[in-house]
MARDO-239722 format. One line per 5 residues: number of its first residue (from 1); for each residue x, y, z of C-alpha. Coordinates in steps of 0.001 Angstrom, whole numbers. Each point is the difference from the previous one (the first is absolute). Example, Ala and Ser with C-alpha at 12.3 -4.5 7.8 and 13.67 -1.06 7.14 Angstrom:
REM MARDO-239722
1 = 12300,-4500,7800; 1370,3440,-660;
***
This chain:
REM MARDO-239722
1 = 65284,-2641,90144; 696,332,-3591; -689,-2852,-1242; -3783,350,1763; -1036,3192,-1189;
6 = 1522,-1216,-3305; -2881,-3049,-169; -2614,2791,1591; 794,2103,-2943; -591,-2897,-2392;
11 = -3070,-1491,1832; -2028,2841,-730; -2621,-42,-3058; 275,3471,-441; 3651,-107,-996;
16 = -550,-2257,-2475; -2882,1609,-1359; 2460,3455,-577; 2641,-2293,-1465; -2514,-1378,-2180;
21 = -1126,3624,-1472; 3534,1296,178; 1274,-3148,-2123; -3516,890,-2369; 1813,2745,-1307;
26 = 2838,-1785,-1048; -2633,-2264,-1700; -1410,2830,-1736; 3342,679,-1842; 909,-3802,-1231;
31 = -4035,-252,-1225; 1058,3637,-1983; 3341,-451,-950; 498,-3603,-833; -2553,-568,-2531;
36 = 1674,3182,-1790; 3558,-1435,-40; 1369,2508,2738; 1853,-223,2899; -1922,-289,3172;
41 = 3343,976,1779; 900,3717,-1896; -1447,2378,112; -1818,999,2833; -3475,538,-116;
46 = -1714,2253,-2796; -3012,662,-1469; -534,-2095,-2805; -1964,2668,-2213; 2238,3318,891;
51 = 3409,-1451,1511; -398,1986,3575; 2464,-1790,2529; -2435,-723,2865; 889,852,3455;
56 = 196,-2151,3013; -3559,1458,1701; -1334,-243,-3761; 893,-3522,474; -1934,-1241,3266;
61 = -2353,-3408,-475; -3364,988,-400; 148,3385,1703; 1943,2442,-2801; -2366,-1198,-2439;
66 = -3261,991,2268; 1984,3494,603; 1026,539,-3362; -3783,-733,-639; 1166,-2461,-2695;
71 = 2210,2496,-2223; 3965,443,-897; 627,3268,2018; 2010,979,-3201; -2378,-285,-3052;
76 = -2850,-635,1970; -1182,-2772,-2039; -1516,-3126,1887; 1697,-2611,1863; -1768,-3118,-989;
81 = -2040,-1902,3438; 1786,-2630,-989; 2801,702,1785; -1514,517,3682; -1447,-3443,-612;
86 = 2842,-1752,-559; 1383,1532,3529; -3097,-1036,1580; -153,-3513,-1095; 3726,-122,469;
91 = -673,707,3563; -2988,-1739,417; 1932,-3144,-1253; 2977,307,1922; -2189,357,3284;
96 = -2071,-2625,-445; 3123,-2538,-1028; 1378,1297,3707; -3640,-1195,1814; -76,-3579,-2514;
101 = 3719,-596,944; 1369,2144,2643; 3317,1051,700; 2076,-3241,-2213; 2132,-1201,-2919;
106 = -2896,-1183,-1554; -1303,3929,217; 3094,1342,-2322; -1080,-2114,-2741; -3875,-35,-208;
111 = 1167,4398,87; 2429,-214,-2901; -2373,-2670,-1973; -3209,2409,524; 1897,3247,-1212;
116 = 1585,-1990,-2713; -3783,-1005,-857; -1450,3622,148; 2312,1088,-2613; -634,-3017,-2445;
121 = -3903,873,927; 285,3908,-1016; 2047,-658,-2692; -1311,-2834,-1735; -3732,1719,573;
126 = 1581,3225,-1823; 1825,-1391,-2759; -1262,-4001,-530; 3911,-710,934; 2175,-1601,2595;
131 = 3705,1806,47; 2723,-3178,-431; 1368,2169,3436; -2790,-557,1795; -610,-3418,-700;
136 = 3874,-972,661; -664,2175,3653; -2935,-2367,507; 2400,-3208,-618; 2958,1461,2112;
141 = -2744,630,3224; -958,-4008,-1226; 2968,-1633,250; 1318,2148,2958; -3059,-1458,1861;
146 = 803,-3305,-1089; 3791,-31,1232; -1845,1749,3547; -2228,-2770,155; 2421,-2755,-944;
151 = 3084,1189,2197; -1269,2791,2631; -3291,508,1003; -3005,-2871,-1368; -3333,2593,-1200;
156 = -959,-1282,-3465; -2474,-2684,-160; 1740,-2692,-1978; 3253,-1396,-381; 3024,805,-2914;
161 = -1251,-2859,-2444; -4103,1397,570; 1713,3766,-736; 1363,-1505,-3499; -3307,-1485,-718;
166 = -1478,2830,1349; 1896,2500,-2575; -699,-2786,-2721; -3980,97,165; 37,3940,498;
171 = 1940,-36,-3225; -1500,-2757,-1693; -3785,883,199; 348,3507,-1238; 2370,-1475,-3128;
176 = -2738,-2706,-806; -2483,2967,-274; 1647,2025,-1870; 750,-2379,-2639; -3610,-1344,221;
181 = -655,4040,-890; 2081,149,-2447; -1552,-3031,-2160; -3582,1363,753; 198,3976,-228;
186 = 2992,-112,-2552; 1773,2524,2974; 1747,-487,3239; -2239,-1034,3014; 2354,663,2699;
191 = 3283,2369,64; 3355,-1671,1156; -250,2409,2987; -2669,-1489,1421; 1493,-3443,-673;
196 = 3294,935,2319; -2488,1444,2358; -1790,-3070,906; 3115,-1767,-415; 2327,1905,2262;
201 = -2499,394,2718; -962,-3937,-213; 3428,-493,1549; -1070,1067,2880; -3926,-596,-472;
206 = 408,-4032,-753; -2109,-1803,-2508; -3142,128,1832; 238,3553,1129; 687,961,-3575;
211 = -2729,-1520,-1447; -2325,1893,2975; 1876,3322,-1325; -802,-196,-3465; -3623,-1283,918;
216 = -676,3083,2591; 1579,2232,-2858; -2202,-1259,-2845; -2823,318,2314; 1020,4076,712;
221 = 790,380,-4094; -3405,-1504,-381; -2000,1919,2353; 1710,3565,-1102; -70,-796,-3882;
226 = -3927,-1237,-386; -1615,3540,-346; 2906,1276,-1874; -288,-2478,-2138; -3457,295,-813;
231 = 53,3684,77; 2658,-783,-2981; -2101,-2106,-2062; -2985,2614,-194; 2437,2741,-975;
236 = 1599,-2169,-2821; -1792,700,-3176; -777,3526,1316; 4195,716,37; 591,-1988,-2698;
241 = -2226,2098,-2363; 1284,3277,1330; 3421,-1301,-1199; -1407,-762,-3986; -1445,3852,29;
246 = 3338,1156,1229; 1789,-2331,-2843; -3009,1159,-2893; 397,3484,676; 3815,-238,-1115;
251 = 1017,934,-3851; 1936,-2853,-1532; 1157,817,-3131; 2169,-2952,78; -3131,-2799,275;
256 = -426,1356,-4486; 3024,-2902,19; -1439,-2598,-655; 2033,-2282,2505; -579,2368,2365;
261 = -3408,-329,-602; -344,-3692,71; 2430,76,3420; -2721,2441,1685; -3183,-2066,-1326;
266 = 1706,-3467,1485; -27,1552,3225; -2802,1996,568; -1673,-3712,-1276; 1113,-1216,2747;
271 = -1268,2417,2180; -3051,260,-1447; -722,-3929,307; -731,733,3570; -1282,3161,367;
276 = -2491,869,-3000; -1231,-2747,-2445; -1069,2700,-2807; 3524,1610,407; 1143,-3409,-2;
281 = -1710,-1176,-3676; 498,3872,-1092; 3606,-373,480; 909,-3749,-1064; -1786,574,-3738;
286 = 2253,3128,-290; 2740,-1840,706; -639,-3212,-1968; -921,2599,-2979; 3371,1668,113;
291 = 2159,-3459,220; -1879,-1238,-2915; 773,3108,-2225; 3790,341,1521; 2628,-1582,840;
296 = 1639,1176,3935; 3765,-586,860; 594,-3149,1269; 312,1391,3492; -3599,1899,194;
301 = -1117,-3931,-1456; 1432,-1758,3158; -1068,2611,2431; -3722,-594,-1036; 571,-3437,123;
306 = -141,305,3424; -2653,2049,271; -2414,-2263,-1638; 1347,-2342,1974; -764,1716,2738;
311 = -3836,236,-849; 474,-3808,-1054; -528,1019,-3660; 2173,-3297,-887; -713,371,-3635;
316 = 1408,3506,-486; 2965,-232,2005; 1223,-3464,-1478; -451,2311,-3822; 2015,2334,1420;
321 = 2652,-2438,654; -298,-1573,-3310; 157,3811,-1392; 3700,151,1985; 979,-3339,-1191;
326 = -763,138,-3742; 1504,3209,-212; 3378,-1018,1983; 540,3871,982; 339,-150,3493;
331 = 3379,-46,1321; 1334,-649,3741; 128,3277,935; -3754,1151,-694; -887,-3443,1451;
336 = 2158,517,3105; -1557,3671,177; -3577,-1159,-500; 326,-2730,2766; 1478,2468,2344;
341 = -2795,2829,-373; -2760,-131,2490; -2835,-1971,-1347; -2911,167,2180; -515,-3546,1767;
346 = 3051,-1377,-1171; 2477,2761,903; 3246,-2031,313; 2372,-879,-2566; -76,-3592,1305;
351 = -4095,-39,-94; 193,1620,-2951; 2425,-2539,-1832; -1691,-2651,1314; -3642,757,-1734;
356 = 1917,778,-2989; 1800,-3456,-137; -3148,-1730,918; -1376,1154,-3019; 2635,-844,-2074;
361 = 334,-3586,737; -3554,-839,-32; -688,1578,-3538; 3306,-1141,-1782; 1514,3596,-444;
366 = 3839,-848,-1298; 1053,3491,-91; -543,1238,3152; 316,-2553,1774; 3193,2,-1608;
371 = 712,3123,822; -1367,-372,3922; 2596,-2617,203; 2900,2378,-904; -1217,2355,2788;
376 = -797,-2578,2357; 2307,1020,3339; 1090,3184,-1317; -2732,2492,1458; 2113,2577,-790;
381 = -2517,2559,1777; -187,-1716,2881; 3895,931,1024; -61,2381,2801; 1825,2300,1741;
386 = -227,231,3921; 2423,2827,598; -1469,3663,-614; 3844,638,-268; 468,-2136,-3217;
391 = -2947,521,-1258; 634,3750,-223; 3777,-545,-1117; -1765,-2500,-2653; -2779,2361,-1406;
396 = 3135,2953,-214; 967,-2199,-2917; -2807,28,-2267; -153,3006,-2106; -3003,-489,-1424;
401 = -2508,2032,2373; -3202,-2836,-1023; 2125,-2850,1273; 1538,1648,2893; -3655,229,1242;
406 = -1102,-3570,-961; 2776,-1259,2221; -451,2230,2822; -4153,-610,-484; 869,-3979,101;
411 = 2001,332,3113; -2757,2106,1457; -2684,-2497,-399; 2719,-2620,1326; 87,1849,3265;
416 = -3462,909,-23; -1790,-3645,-467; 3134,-1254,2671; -456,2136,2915; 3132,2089,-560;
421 = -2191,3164,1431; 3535,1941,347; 1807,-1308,-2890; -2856,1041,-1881; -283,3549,1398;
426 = 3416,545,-1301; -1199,-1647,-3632; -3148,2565,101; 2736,3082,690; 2710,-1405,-2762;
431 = -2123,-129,-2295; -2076,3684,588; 3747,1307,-81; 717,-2172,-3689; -3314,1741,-1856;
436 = 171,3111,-1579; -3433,1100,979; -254,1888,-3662; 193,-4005,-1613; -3784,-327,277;
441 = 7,-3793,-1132; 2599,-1036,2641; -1828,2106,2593; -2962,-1795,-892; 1315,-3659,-27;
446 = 1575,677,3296; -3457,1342,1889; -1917,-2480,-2050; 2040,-3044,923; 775,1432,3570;
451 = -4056,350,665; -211,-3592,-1352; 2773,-1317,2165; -1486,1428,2945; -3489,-983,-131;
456 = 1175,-3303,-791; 1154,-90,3446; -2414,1574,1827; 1343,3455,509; -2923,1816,-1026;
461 = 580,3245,984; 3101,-190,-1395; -1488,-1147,-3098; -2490,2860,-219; 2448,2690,190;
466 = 2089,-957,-2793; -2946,-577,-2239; -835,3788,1170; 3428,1080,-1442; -544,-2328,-3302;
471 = -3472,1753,-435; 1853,3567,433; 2552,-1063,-2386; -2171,-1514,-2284; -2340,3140,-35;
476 = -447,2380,-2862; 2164,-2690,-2109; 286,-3371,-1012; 613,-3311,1991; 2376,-2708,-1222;
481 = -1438,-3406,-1171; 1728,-1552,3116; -560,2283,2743; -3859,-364,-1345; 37,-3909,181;
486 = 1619,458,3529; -3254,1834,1302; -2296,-3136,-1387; 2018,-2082,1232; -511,1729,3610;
491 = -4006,-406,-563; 564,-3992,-1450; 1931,-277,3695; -2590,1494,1678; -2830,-2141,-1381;
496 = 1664,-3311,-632; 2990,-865,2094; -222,2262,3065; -403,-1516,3005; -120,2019,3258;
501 = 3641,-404,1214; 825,-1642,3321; 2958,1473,2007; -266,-2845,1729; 2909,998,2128;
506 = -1352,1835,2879; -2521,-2569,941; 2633,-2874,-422; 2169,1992,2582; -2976,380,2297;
511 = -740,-3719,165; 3987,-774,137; -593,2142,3548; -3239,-1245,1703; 1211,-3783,-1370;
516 = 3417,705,2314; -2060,1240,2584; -2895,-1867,365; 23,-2367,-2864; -73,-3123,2551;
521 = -3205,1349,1736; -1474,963,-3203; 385,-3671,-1335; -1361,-1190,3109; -2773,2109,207;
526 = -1377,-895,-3604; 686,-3831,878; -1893,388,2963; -3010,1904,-2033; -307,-2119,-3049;
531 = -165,-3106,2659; -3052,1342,1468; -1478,909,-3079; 292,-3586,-1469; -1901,-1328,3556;
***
């Protein structure tokens, strides 16, 4: 009699369609918590903006939220909509797995894969990352299915050696783009979470329901990044020149130095190029005039030799190189820190050394090419931490309060431009807790370079409100040379290199779902439709 009203209980929609928004909930807290390095085990539920410990009818899918008429009953500030939808879909999901599938084995794992998915779509759509957690869930729920299939219960629809090639094209497509990207754009394509995605759900997908995923998941990115995108383009120039009147506005005392100077004029020539062709001719005879008349530190020489080869000026960058070479005065550390700063379109120390040494070779410059070949492999910059433990025990020895912040800054943008969302939520709070707020330069270099870092990957907002506390800090005073090349270097992003950024994520986990669903009948369906087209 048990055992009956025990597969009653579980042959009814409804129940799953409870569990579903019950198990939302839970969903809610790893999409919160994990991107922002917490537990999603202790503590119990709180609000996120005023800490109050949320009851258990404060806590009921869907329904406390309508009766709380969206707000924390403590601080009465509102409870984002995002949360009820979550629940629903949750729900929704989970019921309509139970009418595809029924009552089976086959049911627990299309459940677990789907919630897994949700989170990587929330997430990823939030923060343009996939949590390594996540992804390693996603592989666990993979090969789980696999051994099921192999051993238990048959469900998947191919064999163990068409899962391996399966995992293989999943993995391999996304890495051929991204390095594709990378030699075209000069930035990564394609994060490595999105590679494990494909690749840990191709396991169970196959090769030729992988290839249908990423195909139905382009097709989704397409569709929902076209206006967007062209939205984007007609607000470039507008944005971009609301950034320069920000910048002119500033006092600079330090741009009277003359390699100052010359540093500022190489870059706002390259933003200029593409933006405003008086500007443009305005601003390269000022600079040519004040590199005829002076002579610049061999560093300022080598960073505008990549600006004008940015603009394709070939002439002027190569005499800046023969400037650096006659004169012998670089050394390995102003060349290692040159090649490690962010130069706009070739903002890698690797693409950076690379021009450089191209250069070199083909014009017969001895000296630094010498000198190129005694820093060849060392990349001294590029050695990162990936503990926020060391790294803080590490910046606790440097005395010096300038260099303290240079490491913690590097580290930040390591995090930043890597997907380490938490890691670098921790960097952002180490380093507002290492600046005395009354050091006006370090302030600066921190919301300068912080505002750089984050519009260089997309968080906008979050971009926007630390050049807000710049602009406040910067107000009734003076700005720094740096944190004032930081802001053009914002507006040479905006106009030049910005592309509208993909998180390609949440449509990649869609298609990984309808391919495992209905990816055979989709297949068939278009084979049957382009036959009667070509009759």
């Amino acid at each position: 009699m048990s055992t009956e009203a025990f597969k009653i209980f579980f042959s009814a929609w409804y129940i799953y369609l409870i569990f579903g928004m019950i198990f939302g909930s839970f969903l809610n807290v790893v999409i919160y918590r994990v991107p922002n390095g917490l537990s999603i085990v202790s503590p119990p539920s709180s609000c996120p903006k005023c800490g109050h410990m949320i009851k258990w009818y404060e806590n009921i899918p869907v329904f406390s939220w309508i009766f709380l008429r969206a707000k924390c009953s403590s601080c009465g500030l509102p409870i984002s909509f995002e949360y009820p939808l979550v629940e629903l879909v949750s729900g929704a999901v989970t019921a309509g797995l139970f009418f595809y599938a029924g009552p089976s084995y086959e049911l627990i794992f299309y459940i677990a894969l789907a919630y897994t998915l949700l989170c990587i779509m929330m997430i990823d759509f939030k923060t343009y990352s996939i949590p390594h957690g996540l992804n390693i869930t996603l592989l666990t729920i993979s090969v789980m299915a696999i051994l099921t299939d192999l051993f238990a219960y048959e469900f998947l629809p191919v064999d163990l050696a068409g899962s391996m090639l399966g995992g293989l094209t999943g993995f391999g497509i996304l890495y051929a783009i991204q390095k594709i990207g990378k030699i075209i754009y000069q930035q990564e394509a394609m994060g490595m979470g999105d590679l494990f995605l494909l690749g840990s759900a191709g396991l169970m997908l196959g090769p030729k329901l992988t290839l249908t995923a990423f195909m139905i998941g382009s097709l989704l990115a397409v569709i929902s990044y076209a206006v967007p995108s062209v939205m984007n383009l007609m607000n470039r120039k507008k944005e971009t020149y609301r950034l320069i009147r920000i910048a002119d506005k500033m006092n600079c005392p330090e741009i009277k130095n003359i390699d100052n100077n010359a540093d500022l004029l190489g870059l706002k020539l390259e933003l200029f190029h593409n933006l405003d062709e008086e500007m443009f001719g305005k601003t390269k005879n000022e600079l040519l005039e004040l590199l005829k008349d002076q002579e610049t530190a061999p560093e300022v020489c080598l960073r505008l030799f990549f600006r004008f080869a940015a603009i394709d000026d070939n002439i002027n960058a190569l005499e800046m190189l023969k400037k650096i070479d006659t004169s012998g005065n670089l050394n390995k550390q102003m060349l290692n820190k040159v090649l490690s700063e962010d130069l706009i379109g070739y903002d890698s120390y690797i693409d950076n050394s690379k021009l450089l040494e191209k250069y070199t070779k083909e014009n017969s410059l001895k000296k630094l090419s010498a000198l190129l070949c005694e820093t060849a492999g060392s990349e001294e910059s590029e050695k990162m931490l990936d503990s926020v433990a060391e790294i803080r025990s590490e910046s606790d020895k440097i005395n010096n309060a300038a260099d303290r912040l240079d490491f913690l800054l590097r580290h930040n943008r390591h995090f930043q431009f890597n997907g380490y969302t938490s890691e670098q939520k921790h960097m952002i709070e180490m380093i507002e807790k290492a600046i005395d707020p009354a050091e006006a330069d370090l302030m600066q270099k921190y919301l300068s370079d912080t505002a750089l870092v984050y519009y260089k990957d997309f968080f906008f907002n979050e971009s926007e409100v630390t050049l807000g506390r710049l602009i406040n800090n910067v107000e009734n005073g003076s700005v720094s040379c740096g944190a004032l090349k930081n802001i053009y270097n914002i507006a040479l992003f905006r106009l030049v290199f910005f592309k509208q950024r993909l998180a390609f994520g949440p449509f990649l986990s869609a298609g990984i779902m309808i391919s495992l669903l209905w990816g055979d009948k989709i297949i068939s369906s278009y084979a049957v439709f382009l036959e009667r087209m070509l009759k």
